[in-house]
ROLUM-81854 format. One record per residue (C-alpha): residue in one letter; residue number from 1; y, x, z. Coordinates in Angstrom, 1 decimal, padded with zeros to 4 digits. Example, Ala and Ser with C-alpha at 12.3 -4.5 7.8 and 13.67 -1.06 7.14 Angstrom:
{pt A 1 {-004.5 012.3 007.8}}
{pt S 2 {-001.1 013.7 007.1}}
//
This chain:
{pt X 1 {-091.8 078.2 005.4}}
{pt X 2 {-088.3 079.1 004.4}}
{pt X 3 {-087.4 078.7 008.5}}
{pt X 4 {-090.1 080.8 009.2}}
{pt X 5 {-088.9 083.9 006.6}}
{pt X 6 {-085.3 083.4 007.9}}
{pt X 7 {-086.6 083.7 011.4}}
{pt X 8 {-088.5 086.8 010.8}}
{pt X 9 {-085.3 088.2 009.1}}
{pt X 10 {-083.3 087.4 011.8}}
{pt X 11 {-085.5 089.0 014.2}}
{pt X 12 {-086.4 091.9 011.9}}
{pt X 13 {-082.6 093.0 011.1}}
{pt X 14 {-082.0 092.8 015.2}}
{pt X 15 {-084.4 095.3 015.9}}
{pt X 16 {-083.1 097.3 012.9}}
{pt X 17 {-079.5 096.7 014.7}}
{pt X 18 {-080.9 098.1 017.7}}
{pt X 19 {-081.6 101.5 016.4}}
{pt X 20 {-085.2 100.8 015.1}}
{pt X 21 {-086.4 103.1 012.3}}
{pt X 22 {-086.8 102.2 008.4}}
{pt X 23 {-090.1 100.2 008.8}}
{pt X 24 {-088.4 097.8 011.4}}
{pt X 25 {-086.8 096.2 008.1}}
{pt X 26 {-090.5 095.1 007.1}}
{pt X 27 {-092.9 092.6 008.3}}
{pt X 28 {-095.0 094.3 011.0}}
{pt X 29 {-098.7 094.2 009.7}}
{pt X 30 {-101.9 093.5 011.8}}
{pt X 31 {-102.9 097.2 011.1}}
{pt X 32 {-099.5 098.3 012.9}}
{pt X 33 {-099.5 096.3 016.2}}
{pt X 34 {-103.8 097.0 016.5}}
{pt X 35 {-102.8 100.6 016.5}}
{pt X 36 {-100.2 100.4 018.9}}
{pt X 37 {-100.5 097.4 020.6}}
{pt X 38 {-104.1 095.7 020.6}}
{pt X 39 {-106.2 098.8 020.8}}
{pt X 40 {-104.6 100.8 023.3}}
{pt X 41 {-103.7 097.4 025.8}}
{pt X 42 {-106.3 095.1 025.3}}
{pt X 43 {-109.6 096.8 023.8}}
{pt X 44 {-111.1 097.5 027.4}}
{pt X 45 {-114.9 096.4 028.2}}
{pt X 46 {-114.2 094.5 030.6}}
{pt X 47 {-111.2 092.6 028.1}}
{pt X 48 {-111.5 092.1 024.1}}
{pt X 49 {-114.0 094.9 023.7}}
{pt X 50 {-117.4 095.5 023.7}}
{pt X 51 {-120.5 093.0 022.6}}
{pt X 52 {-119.4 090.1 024.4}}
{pt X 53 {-115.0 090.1 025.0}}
{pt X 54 {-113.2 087.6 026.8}}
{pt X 55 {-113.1 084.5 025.3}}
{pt X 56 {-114.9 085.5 022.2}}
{pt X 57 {-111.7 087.6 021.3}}
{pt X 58 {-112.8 090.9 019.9}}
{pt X 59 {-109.6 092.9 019.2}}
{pt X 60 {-111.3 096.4 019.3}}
{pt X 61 {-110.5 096.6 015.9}}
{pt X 62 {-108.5 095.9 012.8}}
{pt X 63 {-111.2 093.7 011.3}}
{pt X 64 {-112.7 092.1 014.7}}
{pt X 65 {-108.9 091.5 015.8}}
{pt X 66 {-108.2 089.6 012.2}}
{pt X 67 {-111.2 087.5 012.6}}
{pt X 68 {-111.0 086.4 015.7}}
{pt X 69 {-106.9 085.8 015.7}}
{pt X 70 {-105.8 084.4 012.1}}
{pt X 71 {-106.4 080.5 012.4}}
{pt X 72 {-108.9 080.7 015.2}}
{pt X 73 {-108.8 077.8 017.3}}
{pt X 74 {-107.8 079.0 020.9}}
{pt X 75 {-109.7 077.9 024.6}}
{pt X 76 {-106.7 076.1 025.2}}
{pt X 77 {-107.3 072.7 024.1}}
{pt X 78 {-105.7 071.6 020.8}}
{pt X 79 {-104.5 075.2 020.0}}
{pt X 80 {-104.9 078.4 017.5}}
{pt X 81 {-104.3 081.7 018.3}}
{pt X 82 {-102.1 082.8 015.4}}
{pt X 83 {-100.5 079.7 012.5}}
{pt X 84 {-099.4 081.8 010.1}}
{pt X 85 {-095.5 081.4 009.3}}
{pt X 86 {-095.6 079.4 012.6}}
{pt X 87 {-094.7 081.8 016.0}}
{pt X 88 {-093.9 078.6 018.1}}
{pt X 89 {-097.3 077.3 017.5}}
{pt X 90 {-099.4 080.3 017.8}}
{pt X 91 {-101.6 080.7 021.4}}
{pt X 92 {-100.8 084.4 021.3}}
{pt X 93 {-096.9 084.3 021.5}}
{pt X 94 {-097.2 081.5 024.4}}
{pt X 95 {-099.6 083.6 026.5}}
{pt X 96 {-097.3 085.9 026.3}}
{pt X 97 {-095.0 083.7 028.5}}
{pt X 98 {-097.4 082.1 031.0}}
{pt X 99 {-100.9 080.5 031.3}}
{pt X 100 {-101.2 078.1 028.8}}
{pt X 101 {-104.6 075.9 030.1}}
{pt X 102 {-107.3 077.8 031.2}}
{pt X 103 {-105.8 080.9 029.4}}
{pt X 104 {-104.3 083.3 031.9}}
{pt X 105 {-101.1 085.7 030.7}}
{pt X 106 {-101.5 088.0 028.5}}
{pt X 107 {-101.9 091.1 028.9}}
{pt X 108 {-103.3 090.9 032.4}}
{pt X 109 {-100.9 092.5 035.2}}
{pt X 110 {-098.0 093.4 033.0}}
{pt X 111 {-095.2 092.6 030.5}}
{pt X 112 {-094.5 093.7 026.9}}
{pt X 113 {-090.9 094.7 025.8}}
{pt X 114 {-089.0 091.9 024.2}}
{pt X 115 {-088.9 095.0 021.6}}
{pt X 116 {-093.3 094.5 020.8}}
{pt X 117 {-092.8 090.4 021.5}}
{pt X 118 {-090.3 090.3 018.7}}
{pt X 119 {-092.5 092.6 016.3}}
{pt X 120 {-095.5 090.2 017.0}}
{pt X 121 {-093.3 087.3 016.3}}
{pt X 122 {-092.1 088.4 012.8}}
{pt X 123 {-095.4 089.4 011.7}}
{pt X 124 {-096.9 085.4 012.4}}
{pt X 125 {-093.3 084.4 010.8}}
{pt X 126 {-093.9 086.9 008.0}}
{pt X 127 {-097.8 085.0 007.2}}
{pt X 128 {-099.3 087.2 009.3}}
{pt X 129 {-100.2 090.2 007.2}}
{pt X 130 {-103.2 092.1 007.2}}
{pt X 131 {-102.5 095.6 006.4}}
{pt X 132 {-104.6 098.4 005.8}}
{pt X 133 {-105.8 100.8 008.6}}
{pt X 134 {-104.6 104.1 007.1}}
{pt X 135 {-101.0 103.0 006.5}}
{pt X 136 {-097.9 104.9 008.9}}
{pt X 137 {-098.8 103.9 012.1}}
{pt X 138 {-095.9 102.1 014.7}}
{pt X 139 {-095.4 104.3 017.8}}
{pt X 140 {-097.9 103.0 020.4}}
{pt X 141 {-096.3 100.3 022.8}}
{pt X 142 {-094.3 102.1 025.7}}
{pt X 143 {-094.9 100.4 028.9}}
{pt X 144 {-092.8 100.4 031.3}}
{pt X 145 {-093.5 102.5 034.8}}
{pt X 146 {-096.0 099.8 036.5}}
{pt X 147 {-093.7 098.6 039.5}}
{pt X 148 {-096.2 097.2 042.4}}
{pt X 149 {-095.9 093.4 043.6}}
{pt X 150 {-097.0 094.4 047.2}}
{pt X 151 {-098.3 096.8 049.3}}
{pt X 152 {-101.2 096.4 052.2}}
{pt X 153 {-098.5 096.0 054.4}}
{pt X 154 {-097.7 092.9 052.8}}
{pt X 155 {-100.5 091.1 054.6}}
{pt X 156 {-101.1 092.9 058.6}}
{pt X 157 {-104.1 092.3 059.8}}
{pt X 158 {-104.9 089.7 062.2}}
{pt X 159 {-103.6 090.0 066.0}}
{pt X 160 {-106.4 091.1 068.5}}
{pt X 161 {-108.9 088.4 069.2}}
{pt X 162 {-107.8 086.4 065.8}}
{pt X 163 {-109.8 087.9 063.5}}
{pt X 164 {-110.1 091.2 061.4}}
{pt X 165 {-109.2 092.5 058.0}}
{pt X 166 {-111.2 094.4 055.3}}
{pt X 167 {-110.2 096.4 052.5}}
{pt X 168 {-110.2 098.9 049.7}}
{pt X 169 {-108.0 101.8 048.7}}
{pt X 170 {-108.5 103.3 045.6}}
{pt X 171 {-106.8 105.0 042.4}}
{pt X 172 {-107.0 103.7 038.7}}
{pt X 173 {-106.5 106.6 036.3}}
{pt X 174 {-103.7 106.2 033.3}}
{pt X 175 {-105.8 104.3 030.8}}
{pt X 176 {-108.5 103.5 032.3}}
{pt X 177 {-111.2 100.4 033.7}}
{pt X 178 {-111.8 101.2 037.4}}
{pt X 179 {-115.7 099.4 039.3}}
{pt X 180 {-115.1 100.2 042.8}}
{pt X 181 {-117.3 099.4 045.8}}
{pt X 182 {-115.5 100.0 050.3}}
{pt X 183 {-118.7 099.6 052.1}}
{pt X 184 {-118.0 099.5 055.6}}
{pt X 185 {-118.7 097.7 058.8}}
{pt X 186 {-116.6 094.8 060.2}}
{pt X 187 {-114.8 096.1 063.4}}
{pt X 188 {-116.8 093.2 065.8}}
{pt X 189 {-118.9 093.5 069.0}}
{pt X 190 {-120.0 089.6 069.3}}
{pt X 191 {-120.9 086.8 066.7}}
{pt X 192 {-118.0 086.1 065.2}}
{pt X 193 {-117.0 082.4 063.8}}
{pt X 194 {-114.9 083.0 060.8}}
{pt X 195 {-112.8 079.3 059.6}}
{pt X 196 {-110.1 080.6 057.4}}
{pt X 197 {-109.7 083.4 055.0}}
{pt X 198 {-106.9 085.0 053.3}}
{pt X 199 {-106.6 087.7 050.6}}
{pt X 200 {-104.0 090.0 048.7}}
{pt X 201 {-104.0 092.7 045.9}}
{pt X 202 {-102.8 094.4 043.6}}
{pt X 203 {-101.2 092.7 040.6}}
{pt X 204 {-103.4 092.4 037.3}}
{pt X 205 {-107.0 093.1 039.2}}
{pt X 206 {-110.0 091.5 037.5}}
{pt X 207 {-111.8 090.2 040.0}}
{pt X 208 {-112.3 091.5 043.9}}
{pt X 209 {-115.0 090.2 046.1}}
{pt X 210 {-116.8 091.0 049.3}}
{pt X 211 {-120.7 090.6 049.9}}
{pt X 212 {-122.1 090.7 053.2}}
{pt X 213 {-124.0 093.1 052.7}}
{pt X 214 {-125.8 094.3 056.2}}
{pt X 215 {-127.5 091.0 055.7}}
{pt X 216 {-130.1 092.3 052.0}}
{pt X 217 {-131.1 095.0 054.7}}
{pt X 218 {-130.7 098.1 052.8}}
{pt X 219 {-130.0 101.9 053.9}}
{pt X 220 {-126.2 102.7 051.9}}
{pt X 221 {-124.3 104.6 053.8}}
{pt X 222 {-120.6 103.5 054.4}}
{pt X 223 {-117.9 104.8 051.9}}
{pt X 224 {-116.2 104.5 048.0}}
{pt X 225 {-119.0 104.4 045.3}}
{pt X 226 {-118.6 103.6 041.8}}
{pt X 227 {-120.0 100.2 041.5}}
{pt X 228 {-122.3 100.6 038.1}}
{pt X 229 {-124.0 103.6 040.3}}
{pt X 230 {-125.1 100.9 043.3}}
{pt X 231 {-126.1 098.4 040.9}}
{pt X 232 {-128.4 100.3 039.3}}
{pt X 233 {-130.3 101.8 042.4}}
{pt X 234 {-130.1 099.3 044.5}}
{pt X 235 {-131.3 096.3 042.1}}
{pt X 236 {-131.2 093.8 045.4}}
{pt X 237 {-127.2 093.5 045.2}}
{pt X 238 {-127.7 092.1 042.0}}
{pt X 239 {-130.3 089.5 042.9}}
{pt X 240 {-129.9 089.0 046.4}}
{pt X 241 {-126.5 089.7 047.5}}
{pt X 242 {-124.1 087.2 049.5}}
{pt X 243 {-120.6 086.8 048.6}}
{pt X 244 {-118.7 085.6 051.4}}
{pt X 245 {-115.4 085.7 049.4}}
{pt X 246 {-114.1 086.2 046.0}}
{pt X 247 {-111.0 086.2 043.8}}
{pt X 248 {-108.9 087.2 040.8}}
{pt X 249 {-105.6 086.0 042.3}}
{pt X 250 {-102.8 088.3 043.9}}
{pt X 251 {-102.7 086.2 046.6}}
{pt X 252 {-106.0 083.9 047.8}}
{pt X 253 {-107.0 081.6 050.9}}
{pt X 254 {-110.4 079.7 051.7}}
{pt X 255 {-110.2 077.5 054.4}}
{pt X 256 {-113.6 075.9 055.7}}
{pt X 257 {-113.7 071.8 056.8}}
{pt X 258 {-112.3 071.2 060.2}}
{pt X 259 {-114.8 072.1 062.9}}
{pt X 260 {-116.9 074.4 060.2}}
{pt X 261 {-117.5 078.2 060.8}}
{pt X 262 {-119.1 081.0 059.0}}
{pt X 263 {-120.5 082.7 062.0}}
{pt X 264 {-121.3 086.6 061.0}}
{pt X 265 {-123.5 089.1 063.0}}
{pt X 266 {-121.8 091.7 065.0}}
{pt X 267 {-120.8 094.8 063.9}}
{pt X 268 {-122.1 093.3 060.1}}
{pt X 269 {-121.7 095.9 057.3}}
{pt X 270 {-119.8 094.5 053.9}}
{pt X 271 {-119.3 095.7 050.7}}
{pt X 272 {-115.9 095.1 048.8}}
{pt X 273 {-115.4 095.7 045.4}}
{pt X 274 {-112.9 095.4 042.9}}
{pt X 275 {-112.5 096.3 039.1}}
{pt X 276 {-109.3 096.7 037.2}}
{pt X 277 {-108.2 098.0 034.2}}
{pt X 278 {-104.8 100.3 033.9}}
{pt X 279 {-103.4 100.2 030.5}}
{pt X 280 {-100.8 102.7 031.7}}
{pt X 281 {-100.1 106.1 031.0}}
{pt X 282 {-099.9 106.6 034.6}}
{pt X 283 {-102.2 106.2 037.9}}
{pt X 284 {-101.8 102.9 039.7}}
{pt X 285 {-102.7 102.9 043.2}}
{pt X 286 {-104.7 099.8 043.9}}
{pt X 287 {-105.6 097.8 046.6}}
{pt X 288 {-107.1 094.8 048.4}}
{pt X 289 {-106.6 093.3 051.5}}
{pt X 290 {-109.3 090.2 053.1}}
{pt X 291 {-107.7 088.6 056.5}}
{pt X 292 {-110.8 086.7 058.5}}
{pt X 293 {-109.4 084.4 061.0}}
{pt X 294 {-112.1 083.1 063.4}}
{pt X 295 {-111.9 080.3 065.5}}
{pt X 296 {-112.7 079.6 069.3}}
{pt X 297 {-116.8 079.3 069.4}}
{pt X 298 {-116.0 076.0 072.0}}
{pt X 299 {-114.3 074.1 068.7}}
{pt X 300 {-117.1 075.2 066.4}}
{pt X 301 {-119.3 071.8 065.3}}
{pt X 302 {-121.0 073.2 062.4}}
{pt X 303 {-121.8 076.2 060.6}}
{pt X 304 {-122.8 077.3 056.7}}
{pt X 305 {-125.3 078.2 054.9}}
{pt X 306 {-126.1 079.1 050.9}}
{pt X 307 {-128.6 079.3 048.9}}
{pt X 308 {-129.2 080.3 045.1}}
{pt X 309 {-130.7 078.6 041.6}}
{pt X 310 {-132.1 081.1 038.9}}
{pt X 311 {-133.3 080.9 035.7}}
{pt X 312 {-136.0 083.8 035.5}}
{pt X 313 {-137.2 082.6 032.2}}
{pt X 314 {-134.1 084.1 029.7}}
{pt X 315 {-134.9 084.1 026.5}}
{pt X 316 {-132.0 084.9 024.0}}
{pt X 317 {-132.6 085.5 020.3}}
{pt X 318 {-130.9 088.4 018.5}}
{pt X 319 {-128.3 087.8 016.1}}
{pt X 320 {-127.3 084.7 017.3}}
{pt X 321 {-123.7 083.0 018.5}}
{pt X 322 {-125.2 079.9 019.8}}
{pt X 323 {-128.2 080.1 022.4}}
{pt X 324 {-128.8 077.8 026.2}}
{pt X 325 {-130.7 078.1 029.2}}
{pt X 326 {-130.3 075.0 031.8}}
{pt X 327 {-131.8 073.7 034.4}}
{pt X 328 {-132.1 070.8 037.0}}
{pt X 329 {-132.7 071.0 040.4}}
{pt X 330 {-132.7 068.5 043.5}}
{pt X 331 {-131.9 068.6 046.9}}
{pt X 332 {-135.0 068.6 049.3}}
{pt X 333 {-132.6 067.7 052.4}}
{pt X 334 {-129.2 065.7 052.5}}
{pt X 335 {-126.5 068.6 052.0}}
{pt X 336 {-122.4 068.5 052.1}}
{pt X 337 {-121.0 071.2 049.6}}
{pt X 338 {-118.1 073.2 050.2}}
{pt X 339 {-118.6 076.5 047.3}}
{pt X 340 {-120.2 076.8 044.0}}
{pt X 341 {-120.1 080.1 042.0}}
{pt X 342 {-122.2 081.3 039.5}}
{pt X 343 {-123.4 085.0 037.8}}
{pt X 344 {-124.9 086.2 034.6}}
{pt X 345 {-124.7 089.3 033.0}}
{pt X 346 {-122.0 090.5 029.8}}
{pt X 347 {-124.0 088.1 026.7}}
{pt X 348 {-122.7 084.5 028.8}}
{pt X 349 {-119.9 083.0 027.3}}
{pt X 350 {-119.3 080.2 029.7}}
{pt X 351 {-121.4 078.7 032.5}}
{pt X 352 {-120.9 075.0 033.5}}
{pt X 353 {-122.0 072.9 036.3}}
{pt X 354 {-122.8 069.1 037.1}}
{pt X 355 {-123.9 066.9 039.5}}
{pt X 356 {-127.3 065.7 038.6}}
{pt X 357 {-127.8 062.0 040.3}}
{pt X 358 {-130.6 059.1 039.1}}
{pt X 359 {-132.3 061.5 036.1}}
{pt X 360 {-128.5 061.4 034.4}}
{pt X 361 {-126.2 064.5 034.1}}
{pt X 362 {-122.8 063.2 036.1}}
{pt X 363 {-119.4 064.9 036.6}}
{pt X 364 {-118.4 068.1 035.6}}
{pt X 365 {-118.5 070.3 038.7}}
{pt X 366 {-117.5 074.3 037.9}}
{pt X 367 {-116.8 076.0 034.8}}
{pt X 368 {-116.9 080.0 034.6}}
{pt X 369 {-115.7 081.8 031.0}}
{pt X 370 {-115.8 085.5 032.5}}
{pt X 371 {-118.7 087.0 033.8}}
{pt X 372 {-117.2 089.8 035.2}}
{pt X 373 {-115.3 087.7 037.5}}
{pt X 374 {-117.0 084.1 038.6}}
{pt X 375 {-114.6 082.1 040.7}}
{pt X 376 {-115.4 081.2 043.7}}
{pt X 377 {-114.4 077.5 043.7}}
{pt X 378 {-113.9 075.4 046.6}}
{pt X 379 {-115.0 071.8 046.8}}
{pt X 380 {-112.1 069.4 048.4}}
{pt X 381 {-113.6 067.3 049.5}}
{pt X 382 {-117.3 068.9 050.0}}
{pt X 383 {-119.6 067.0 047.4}}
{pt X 384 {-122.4 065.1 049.2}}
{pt X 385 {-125.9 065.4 048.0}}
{pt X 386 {-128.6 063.5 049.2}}
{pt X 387 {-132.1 064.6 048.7}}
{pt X 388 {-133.2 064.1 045.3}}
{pt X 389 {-129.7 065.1 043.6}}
{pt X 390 {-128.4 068.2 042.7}}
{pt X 391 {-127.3 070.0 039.9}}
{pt X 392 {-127.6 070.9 036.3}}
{pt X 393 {-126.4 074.2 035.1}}
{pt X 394 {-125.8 075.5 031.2}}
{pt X 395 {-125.7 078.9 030.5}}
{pt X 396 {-123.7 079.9 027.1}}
{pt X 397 {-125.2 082.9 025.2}}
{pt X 398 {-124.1 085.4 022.4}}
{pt X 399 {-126.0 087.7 021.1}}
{pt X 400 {-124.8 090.3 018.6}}
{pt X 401 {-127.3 092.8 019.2}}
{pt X 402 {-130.7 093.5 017.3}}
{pt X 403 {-132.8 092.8 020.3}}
{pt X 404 {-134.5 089.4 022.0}}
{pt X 405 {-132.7 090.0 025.4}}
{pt X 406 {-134.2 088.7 029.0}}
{pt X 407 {-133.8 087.8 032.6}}
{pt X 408 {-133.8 091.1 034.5}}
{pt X 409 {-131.5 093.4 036.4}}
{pt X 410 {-130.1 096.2 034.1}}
{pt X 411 {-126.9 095.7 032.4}}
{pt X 412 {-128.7 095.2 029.4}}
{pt X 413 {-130.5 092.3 030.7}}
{pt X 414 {-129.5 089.1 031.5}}
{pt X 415 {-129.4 086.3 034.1}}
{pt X 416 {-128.2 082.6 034.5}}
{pt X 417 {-127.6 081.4 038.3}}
{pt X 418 {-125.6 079.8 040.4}}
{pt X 419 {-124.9 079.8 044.0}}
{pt X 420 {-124.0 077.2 046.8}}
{pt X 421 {-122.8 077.0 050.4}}
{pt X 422 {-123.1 073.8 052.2}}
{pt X 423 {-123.2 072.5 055.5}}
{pt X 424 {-125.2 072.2 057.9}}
{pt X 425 {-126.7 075.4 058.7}}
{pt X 426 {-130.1 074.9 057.1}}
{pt X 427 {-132.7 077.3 056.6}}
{pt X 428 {-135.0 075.3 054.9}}
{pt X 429 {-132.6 073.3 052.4}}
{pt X 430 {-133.0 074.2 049.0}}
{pt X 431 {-132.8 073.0 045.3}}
{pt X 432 {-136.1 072.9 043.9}}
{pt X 433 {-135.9 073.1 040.0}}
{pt X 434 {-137.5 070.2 038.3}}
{pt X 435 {-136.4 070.7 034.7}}
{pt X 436 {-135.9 073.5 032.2}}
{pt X 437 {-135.2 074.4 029.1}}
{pt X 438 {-133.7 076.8 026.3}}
{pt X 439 {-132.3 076.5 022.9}}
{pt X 440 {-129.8 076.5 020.1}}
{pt X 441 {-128.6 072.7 021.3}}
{pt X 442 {-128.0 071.3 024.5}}
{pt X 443 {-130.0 068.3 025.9}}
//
C-alpha cells in the first residue's frame, strides 16, 4: 500500500506541476471522473447504458458505475476491473492500452489524454474513492479533434468485370449514437458469383453489415433511413433477413473455400447499415466501404446456401440476472459449414454455440457478448456435419425490468437464433430442433 500512495503522489503532484488547479493535489473520486469521464464517454445505449450494457458494465451512473467497477471480476479471464491501491492490476487501466482477451479498447474509436489516464490511475492508487455526487465537479474530459484513419478512397472499388463495391455515407452528430440503413441496388446485369469480400470504415463503428435484402421481397424504396424506423415497420428484416456480410473491424475480409461462390441475382437490392456512437463535441463523418470480388462462373464448383435456428418459445422472468433458452437441432442432410452468427434482442448477455454429435454437447463453436453487433465468424476449415449432428445454442438473459419478457419482434421483445451458411447449395437442408428447454441452470 505505501507503493501505491507514493505512486498516486507522484502522479498527483505532476499534474499539479503541469498547471492543474487546487483539486489536482487530491485523490480523484469516482463521483469526479463519472461526471466528466464515464457519463459523458461511455454511458451510450448501445455501450454501459441502458437495461442491459456491454459486458454487464453499467456506468450510467455514480452508483451503477461503483457497483459494477470496485472489485468486479472482469470478462477477461483471471481479471478485475478496478484492485483498489493496485493501478497495474486493474482491467480498466489495461484496456486503456489495448485489448486485453476478449475485451476490446476502451473507449471504442478514441484515446484519452495521458492528462484523464493519470487521474484514473491515482484514484485506483488512492483506494479508489467513492465520493459524493454533489461535490465540485472535474471539467469534463476534452477530446481531442477526432482525426480519421481513412477515407473511402482508402479502398477503390473493384476494376470493371472484378466485382463491385457498396457503401454508406453518413454524418454522426457531436455526442451522439448514430442506426443508419444505404439501401440500394448492386450495379449488376447477370448472376454474379461473389468468392471474396473485403470491407473498410470508419474507426470506432459498432458494428456494419449488409443484408441482401431484394431477396425478403419487400417494397422500400432505395435511400438513408434511420434503422429503428425500418425495423419497426417492416418486422420481416428482423426475422427474415440475410446477412451476406458483417463486421466491427476497420478493416475486414471473407474469403469463401476454393471453388465456392455466393452467386447473387442481378441487379439485387441490399441494405447496409451501420451504428456508431460519437463521443465528440463535433460531427464525424462516417463511412463504410464492402468490395465484392467475383470469380469466373467456368471455375465455380459449388455454391452457398443458409439457413436459420429460432427459439420462438422465450420465456424470461422479471427481476432476474440469470435466465436460458437452448436448443438442439440436427442436420437432415450431410452439410460443410463455412459461417455461423447469431441474433437476439438488448436482454442477451452472451450466446454460445456447439457442435452437438452422438446425444453429447462437443466443442465450443461461436461465442457472441454484444447483441448489437454478432460476428460473423468464419469456419477454417468448414465444420462437417453429417445428418444427425448439429448444434446446441445457449442464450444468456438479464432481466431487470418488472415484466415476463417474450420472443417477438419489437425492441422490447426478445429472440434467441442463430444462423448458418454451408455448402452445397441446398434448398431442403435444414436443422430440425429436437430438444429444448429454459431455465435458471443450464443442462
Amino acid at each position: 500500500m505505501q507503493r501505491a500512495v507514493l505512486l498516486a503522489l507522484t502522479l498527483l503532484v505532476a499534474c499539479d506541476d503541469a498547471g492543474g488547479d487546487a483539486r489536482s493535489t487530491e485523490v480523484p473520486t469516482l463521483a469526479a471522473l463519472q461526471a466528466s469521464v464515464l457519463g459523458p464517454s461511455c454511458a451510450f445505449p448501445a455501450c454501459h447504458a441502458g437495461p442491459n450494457p456491454k459486458n454487464g458494465l453499467d456506468l450510467s451512473s455514480l452508483s451503477a458505475s461503483a457497483a459494477g467497477l470496485v472489485g468486479v471480476a472482469g470478462l477477461a479471464v483471471g481479471t478485475t476491473r478496478v484492485v483498489p491501491g493496485d493501478p497495474d492490476a486493474s482491467l480498466l487501466l489495461q484496456v486503456f492500452d489495448g485489448p486485453v482477451g476478449d475485451v476490446r479498447q476502451m473507449p471504442l474509436g478514441f484515446e484519452l489524454s495521458p492528462e484523464t489516464r493519470a487521474r484514473f490511475r491515482a484514484w485506483i492508487a488512492g483506494g479508489a474513492p467513492l465520493g459524493t455526487a454533489d461535490e465540485p465537479p472535474h471539467p469534463a474530459e476534452e477530446l481531442p479533434p477526432y482525426v480519421a484513419d481513412f477515407t473511402p478512397e482508402d479502398l477503390p472499388p473493384p476494376a470493371p468485370g472484378e466485382g463491385f463495391q457498396m457503401g454508406i455515407d453518413t454524418v454522426a452528430p457531436a455526442g451522439k449514437e448514430i442506426w443508419k440503413c444505404a439501401i440500394a441496388h448492386l450495379p449488376t446485369d447477370v448472376a454474379t458469383p461473389v468468392h471474396r469480400v473485403t470491407s473498410l470504415q470508419t474507426r470506432g463503428v459498432h458494428h456494419m453489415d449488409v443484408m441482401a435484402l431484394g431477396l425478403l421481397g419487400l417494397d422500400i424504396e432505395d435511400g438513408m433511413y434511420d434503422c429503428d424506423d425500418l425495423y419497426r415497420q417492416y418486422t420481416e428484416l428482423m426475422e427474415e433477413g440475410i446477412f451476406i456480410f458483417a463486421s466491427q473491424n476497420e478493416r475486414e475480409e471473407l474469403t469463401l473455400p476454393e471453388g465456392i461462390a455466393a452467386t447473387l441475382p442481378p441487379g439485387l437490392q441490399v441494405m447496409v447499415e451501420l451504428h456508431f456512437v460519437n463521443p465528440f463535441p463535433q460531427d464525424i463523418p462516417v463511412f463504410s466501404r464492402v468490395n465484392g470480388y467475383t470469380m469466373s462462373p467456368a471455375d465455380v464448383r459449388g455454391g452457398i446456401w443458409g439457413s436459420a435456428v429460432r427459439d420462438r418459445d422465450i420465456n424470461v422472468p422479471p427481476q432476474t440476472d440469470r435466465h436460458y433458452e437452448w436448443i438442439r437441432c440436427e442436420m437432415n442432410h450431410p452439410v460443410d459449414v463455412i459461417i455461423l452468427s447469431s441474433h437476439t434482442h438488448q436482454l442477451a448477455e452472451y450466446v454460445d454455440v456447439y457442435r452437438w454429435s452422438g446425444g453429447q454437447r462437443r466443442e465450443p463453436l461461436y461465442e457472441n457478448r454484444d447483441w448489437h453487433a454478432p460476428p460473423l465468424k468464419q469456419l477454417d476449415p468448414p465444420l462437417h456435419l453429417d445428418a444427425g449432428e448439429g448444434f446446441e445454442f445457449r442464450c444468456h438473459y438479464r432481466n431487470p425490468t418488472d415484466s415476463l419478457v417474450n420472443w417477438g419482434f419489437g425492441a422490447q421483445d426478445e429472440m434467441c437464433q442463430i444462423a448458418f451458411v454451408h455448402t452445397p447449395l441446398d434448398l431442403g437442408a435444414r436443422c430440425e430442433i429436437v430438444e429444448e428447454g429454459a431455465g435458471p441452470t443450464l443442462p
